[in-house]
C-alpha positions in Angstrom: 163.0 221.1 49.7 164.6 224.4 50.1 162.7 225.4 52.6 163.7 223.0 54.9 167.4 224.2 54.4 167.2 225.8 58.0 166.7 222.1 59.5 168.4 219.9 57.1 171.5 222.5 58.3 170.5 221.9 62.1 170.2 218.1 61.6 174.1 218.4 60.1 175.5 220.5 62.8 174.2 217.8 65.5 177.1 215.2 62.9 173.8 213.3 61.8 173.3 212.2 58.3 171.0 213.6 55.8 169.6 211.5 52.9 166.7 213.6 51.2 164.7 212.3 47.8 164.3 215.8 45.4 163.3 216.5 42.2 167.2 217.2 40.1 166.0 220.8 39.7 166.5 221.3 43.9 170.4 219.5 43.6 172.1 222.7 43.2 170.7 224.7 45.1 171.0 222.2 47.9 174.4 221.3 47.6 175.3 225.2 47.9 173.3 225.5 51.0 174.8 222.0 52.8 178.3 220.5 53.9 178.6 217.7 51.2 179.7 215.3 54.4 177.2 213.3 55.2 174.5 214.1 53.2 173.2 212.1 50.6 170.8 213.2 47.7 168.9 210.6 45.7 167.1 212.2 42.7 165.4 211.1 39.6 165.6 212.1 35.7 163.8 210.8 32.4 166.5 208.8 30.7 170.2 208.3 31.6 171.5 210.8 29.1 169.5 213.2 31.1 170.9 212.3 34.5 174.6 212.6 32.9 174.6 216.7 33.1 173.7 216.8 37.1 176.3 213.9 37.8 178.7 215.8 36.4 177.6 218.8 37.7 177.3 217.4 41.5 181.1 216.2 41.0 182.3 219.8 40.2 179.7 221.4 42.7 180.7 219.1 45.8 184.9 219.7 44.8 184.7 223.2 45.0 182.4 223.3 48.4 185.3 220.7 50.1 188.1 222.8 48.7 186.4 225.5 50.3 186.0 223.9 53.9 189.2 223.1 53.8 191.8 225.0 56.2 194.4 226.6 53.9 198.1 224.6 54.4 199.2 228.6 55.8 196.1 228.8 58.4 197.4 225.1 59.8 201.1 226.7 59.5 200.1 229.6 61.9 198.3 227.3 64.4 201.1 225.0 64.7 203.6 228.4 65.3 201.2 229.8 68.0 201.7 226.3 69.8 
C-alpha cells in the first residue's frame, strides 16, 4: 500500500474519504504518511490478543498526528491580534 501514499494523499487533499484494506504491518507506516481525518483503515490479525498491540498502537499514533495538526492556542492568539 505504501506506494500509493502519493494518491491516497491527493484523494485527501480533494476532502474525500479514504477507506483502504492492509495487511497490520502497513498501519504505521500509513498513519505517519496520512491526516487521520477521514481515512479509515480496516486490517486483519490472527487472534484478538494479536490485534490488541496495533489498536493500541493506532490510538497513540493518530493522538499525536491530531495534536500535531493542531494550530497552537498562541498561533490563533497572533491571528486574532493581526485582525
Amino acid at each position: 500500500m505504501l506506494p500509493w501514499v502519493s494518491l491516497l494523499r491527493r484523494i485527501q487533499k480533494a476532502s474525500k474519504l479514504v477507506h483502504i484494506s492492509v495487511p497490520v504491518s502497513d498501519v504505521e507506516p500509513l498513519l505517519r504518511e496520512l491526516s487521520p481525518k477521514g481515512l479509515m483503515i480496516e486490517t486483519w490479525c490472527a487472534t484478538e490478543d494479536e490485534a490488541r498491540t496495533p489498536l493500541r498502537k493506532a490510538f497513540v499514533w493518530t493522538k499525536e498526528r491530531v495534536q500535531a495538526l493542531k494550530p497552537s492556542p498562541l498561533s490563533s492568539e497572533k491571528a486574532n491580534n493581526a485582525s
